[in-house]
C-alpha positions, 0 to 999 in steps of 0.5 A, spaced: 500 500 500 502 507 498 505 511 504 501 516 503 494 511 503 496 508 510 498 514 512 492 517 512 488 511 513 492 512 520 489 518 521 483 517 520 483 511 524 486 516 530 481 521 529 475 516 529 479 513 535 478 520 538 471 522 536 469 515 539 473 517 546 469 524 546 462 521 544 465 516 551 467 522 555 461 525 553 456 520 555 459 517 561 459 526 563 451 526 562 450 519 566 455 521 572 450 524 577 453 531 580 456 531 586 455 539 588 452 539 594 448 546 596 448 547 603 441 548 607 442 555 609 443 557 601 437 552 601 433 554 606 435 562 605 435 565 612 439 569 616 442 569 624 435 567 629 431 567 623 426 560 624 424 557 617 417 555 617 414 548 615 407 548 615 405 540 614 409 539 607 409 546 605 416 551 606 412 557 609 413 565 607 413 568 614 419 567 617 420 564 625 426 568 629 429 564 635 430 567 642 434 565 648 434 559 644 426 558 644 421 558 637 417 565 636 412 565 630 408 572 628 402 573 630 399 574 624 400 566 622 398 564 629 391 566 627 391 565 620 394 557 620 393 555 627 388 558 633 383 564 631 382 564 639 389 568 640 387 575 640 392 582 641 391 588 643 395 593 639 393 599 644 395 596 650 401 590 649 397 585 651 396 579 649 389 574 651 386 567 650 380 565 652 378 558 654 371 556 656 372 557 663 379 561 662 382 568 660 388 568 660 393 574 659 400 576 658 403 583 656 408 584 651 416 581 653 413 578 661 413 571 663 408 573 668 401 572 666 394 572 669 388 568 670 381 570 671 375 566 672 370 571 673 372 577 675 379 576 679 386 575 677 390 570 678 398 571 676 402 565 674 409 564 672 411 562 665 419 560 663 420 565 658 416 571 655 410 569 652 410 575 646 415 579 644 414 586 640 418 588 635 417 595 632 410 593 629 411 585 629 409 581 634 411 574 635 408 569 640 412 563 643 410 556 639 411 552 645 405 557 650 401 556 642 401 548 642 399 548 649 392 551 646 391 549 639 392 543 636 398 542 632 406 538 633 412 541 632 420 539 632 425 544 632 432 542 628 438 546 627 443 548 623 439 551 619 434 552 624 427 550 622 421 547 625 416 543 622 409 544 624 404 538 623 396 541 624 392 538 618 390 531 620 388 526 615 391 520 611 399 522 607 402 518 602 410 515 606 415 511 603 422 509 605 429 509 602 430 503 599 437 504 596 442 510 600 441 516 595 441 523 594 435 527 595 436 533 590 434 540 588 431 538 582 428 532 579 435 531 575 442 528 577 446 534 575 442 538 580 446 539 587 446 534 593 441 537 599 442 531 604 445 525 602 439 519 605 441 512 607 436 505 607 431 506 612 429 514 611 422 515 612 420 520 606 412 524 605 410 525 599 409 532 597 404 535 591 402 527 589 398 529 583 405 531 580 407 525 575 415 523 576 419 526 573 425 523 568 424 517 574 424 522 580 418 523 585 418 529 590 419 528 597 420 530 604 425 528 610 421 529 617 426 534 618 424 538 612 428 538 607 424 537 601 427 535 594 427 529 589 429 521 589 430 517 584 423 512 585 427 506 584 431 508 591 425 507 595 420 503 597 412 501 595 409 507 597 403 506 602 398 512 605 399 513 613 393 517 618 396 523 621 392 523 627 391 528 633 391 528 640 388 535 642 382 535 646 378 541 642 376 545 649 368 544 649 363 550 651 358 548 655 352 552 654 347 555 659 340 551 655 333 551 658 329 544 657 324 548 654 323 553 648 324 560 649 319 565 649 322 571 650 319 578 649 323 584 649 320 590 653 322 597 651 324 600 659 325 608 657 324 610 665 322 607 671 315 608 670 316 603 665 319 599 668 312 599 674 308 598 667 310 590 667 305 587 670 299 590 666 303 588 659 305 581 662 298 579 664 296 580 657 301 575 654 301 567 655 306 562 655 312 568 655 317 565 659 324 570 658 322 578 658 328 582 655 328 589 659 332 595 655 335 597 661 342 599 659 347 602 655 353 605 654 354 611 657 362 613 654 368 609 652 371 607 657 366 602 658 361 605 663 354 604 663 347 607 664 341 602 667 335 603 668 335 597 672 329 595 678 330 589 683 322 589 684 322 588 677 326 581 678 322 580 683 315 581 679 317 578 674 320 571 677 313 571 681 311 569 674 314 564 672 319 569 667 326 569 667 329 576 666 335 577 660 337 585 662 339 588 655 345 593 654 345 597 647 350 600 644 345 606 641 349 612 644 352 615 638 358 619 642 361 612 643 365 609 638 366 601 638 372 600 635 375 604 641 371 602 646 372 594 644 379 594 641 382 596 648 382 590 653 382 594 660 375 597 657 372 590 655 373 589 661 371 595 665 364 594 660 363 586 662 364 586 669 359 591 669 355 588 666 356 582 671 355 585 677 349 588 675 347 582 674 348 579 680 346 586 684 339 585 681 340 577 680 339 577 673 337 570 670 341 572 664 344 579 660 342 579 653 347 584 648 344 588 643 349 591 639 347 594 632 352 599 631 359 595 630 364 597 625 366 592 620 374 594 622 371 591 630 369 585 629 374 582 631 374 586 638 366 584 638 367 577 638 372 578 642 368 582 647 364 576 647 368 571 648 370 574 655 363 575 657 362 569 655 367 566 661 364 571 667 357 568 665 359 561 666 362 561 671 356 566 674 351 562 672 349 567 667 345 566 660 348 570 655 344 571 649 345 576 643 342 579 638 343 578 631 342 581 623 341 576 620 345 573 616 348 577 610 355 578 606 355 585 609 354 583 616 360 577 617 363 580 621 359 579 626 362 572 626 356 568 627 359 561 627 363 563 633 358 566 637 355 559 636 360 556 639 362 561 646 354 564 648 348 561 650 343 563 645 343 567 638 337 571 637 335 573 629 331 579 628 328 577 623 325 584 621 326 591 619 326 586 611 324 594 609 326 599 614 325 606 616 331 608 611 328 603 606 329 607 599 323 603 598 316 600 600 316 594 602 314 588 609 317 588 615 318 581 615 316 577 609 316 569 610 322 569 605 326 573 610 323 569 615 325 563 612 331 565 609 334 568 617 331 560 619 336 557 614 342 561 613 342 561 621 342 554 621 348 553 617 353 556 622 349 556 628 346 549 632 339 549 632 338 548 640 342 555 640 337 559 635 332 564 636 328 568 631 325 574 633 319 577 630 315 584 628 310 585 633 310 592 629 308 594 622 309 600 617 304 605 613 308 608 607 307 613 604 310 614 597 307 622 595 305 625 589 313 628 589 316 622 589 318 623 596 318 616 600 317 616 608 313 611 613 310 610 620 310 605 624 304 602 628 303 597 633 297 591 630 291 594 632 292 601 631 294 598 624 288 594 624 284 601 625 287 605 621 285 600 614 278 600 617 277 607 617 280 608 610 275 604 608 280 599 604 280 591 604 286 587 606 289 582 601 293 576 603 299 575 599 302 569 599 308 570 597 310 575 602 305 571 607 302 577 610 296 582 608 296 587 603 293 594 604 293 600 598 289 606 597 290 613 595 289 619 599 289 627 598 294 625 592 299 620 596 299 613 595 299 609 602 302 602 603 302 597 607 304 589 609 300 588 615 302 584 621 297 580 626 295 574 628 295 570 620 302 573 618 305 571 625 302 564 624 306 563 617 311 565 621 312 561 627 310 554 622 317 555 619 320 556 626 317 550 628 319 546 622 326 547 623 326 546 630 330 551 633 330 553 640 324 558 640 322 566 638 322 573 641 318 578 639 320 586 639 315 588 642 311 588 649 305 591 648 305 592 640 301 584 639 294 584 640 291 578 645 290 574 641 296 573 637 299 568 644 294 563 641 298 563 635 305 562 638 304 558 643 301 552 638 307 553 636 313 552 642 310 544 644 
């Protein structure tokens, strides 16, 4: 063969050779797994004492700090994730968790904190601060939180990170099989998080996630999560998380039978003299509801109009007295008065010791006049009233709207937990500053008050209260609308001798009157002993704790035999 012919079948050869090599090295390169390791702190991205949150398999975006060597979570995630029941003071520094028979306090940076039952305090010792404040942050110590909600955590170091389990249910577990590496990504050149040996137990995260290039997402119970080979593991089986907290329970103040509260308008004590001659007109009433007091100012103070002959009187009869407190005072403002501790407690030990001045059987909360901004005061309040009272021996009963998207602040699931009776007003449907005529309580507005209350609140905890008024609209020849109120028989009167016949509606189940006068066109949906009955049918049918009825004096007689069929 030709020199130059070998030669170059040489080279060929060679480079071939070395292409080969090449492709080889390449190959083998792409199939070596990477041995760079990212160190959990460049993981988890956290500075000094700051405490990564693990919320069951989830990385959380609020950050934890590390205080003398203990865990403290913000604020805002205790009530958000895991207790709703802690409540803050951002005016005072004061923290409160209220049990059914407790509220417990603690100010800002003391391990000091107190207990009160009624309206004593006790003080008792912690072992470290159980709230901090930083500027406008404040963290609360995990340990005092788990003692109160139910949830688990473990704390580890380096980083410092604490996993917090609080959702229970049935997860998806496996185990390594082979040791391995548990990677950043689902891919061999991603960096090393932890390297895992056989018998590492691993919950698998985002399940409707398909495997990846082999990898399946996990997470260790030291929270690092990542991806594994599915090969390195064993068959996966599902496990029950369980709880062992015992959710505290509210006992409620219940009466056997139905409730039959009538609510009596007191505006002096003359009024209060008056008792008899209403009560002797009524039948099968066993709760009379006197407007006795209100708030006075800010602070806290009340107005009363209280009267122990009264009591006396009316416990003679068979009647249990629930004392009502209004909020009417329009110098006083609720976001003030509710949002700082020391006023909701100088507002409820005042009622308290009314109620045990005048012997009470119960105080009955009507405030209409709560800002969407204090809601969370409010429930508050009534959380701490809701103590005093049980450990008195005192019916707490509050009034209600009824349910709607603009009144939800007013938290009436939880109110159906803490108090003893929800009372609906299920009138005003149509009101004095209505921009239009229409009844004071439809039975659609019955009906839906009845059914919208009974999707957050036990029946045995449900009163409906009912309009023992109605309304005469005028609508004037300007276009101008106003109206008046009328109890039933001046209402009844007032049809008679306008000449005029009242229809019945059935669908608004009331009677319906309308006639023209010197130019004006008057209105009226009039309620009386048919319309009350329409009323008390759908009260019975749900079977809720009874009816209360604004107000004494309003009814004809002979609307009692009406009610009463209705509370057996």
């Amino acid at each position: 063969m030709d020199r130059k012919v070998r030669l170059a079948v040489i080279g060929i050869g060679s480079a071939l050779v070395l292409i080969a090599i090449i492709i080889i090295l390449a190959i083998v390169k792409m199939l070596t797994p990477s041995d760079e390791v990212m160190p959990l702190s460049e993981y988890y991205q956290i500075e000094d004492k700051e405490v990564v949150l693990i919320l069951q398999d989830q990385i959380y975006e609020e950050k934890g700090i590390l205080i003398d060597g203990k865990v403290y979570i913000d604020y805002d995630t205790v009530i958000q994730e895991f207790n709703h029941r802690f409540y803050w003071d951002y005016n005072e520094n004061v923290l409160t968790y209220t049990l059914p028979d407790e509220i417990i306090r603690a100010d800002a940076s003391s391990s000091t904190y107190t207990v009160t039952k009624s309206m004593i305090e006790t003080e008792r010792e912690y072992e470290y601060p159980i709230a901090e404040v930083f500027v406008d942050r404040v963290y609360l110590s995990l340990d005092f939180v788990q003692q109160y909600s139910d949830l688990t955590f473990q704390y580890y170091k380096d980083p410092n990170r604490v996993v917090i389990d609080y959702k229970w249910g049935d997860y998806l577990y496996t185990e390594v099989s082979k040791a391995t590496q548990l990677r950043y990504e689902p891919d061999i050149k991603s960096p090393i998080l932890l390297e895992l040996p056989v018998g590492t137990g691993l919950v698998y995260v985002d399940t409707e996630e398909a495997p990846e290039k082999g990898f399946i997402k996990v997470m260790t119970e030291d929270g690092v999560k990542g991806y594994i080979k599915k090969k390195a593991t064993k068959e996966s089986a599902y496990q029950t998380l369980e709880s062992t907290y015992q959710e505290p329970e509210y006992s409620a103040q219940s009466r056997s039978k139905k409730i039959n509260l009538v609510f009596h308008q007191v505006f002096n004590q003359d009024a209060n003299a008056g008792l008899e001659d209403l009560i002797d007109d009524t039948k099968g009433v066993n709760v009379v509801s006197p407007t006795w007091f209100s708030i006075d100012d800010v602070s806290g103070t009340i107005t009363s109009l209280a009267s122990e002959k009264y009591v006396t009187r009316a416990n003679a009869r068979g009647l249990e007295v629930w004392a009502l407190v209004n909020d009417f005072n329009t110098e006083v403002n609720m976001k003030q008065l509710l949002s700082y501790t020391s006023r909701r407690d100088t507002l409820s030990n005042a009622l308290i010791e009314k109620a045990l001045d005048y012997k009470l059987n119960g105080i009955n909360i009507d405030f209409e006049k709560i800002p969407s901004e204090a809601g969370v005061d409010y429930i508050q309040f009534l959380r701490e009233l809701s103590v005093k009272c049980r450990n008195n021996g005192i019916v707490l009963s509050v009034d209600n709207y009824v349910p709607s998207p603009y009144t939800e602040y007013y938290d009436r699931e939880e109110q159906g937990k803490v108090v003893d009776y929800l009372i609906a007003m299920a009138y005003d449907e149509y009101h004095g500053n209505s921009e239009e005529a229409g009844p004071v309580a439809s039975i659609g507005f019955v009906s839906d008050a009845v059914n919208n209350m009974l999707k957050v609140v036990p029946k045995e905890k449900i009163i409906i209260a009912i309009p023992f008024y109605t309304r005469l609209w005028k609508e004037g020849a300007d276009g101008s609308l106003s109206s008046e109120t009328y109890a039933m028989s001046p209402a009844a009167e007032l049809i008679k001798n306008n000449g005029v016949e009242a229809k019945w509606d059935d669908v608004k189940g009331c009677y319906y009157v309308e006639y023209n006068k010197d130019g004006d066109t008057y209105k009226m949906w009039q309620e009386e002993d048919k319309s009350i009955e329409e009323k008390m049918k759908v009260i019975y049918d749900a079977d809720v704790a009874g009816v209360a009825e604004w107000k004494l004096g309003l009814e004809n007689e002979s609307v009692w035999n009406v009610i009463i069929r209705y509370l057996n």
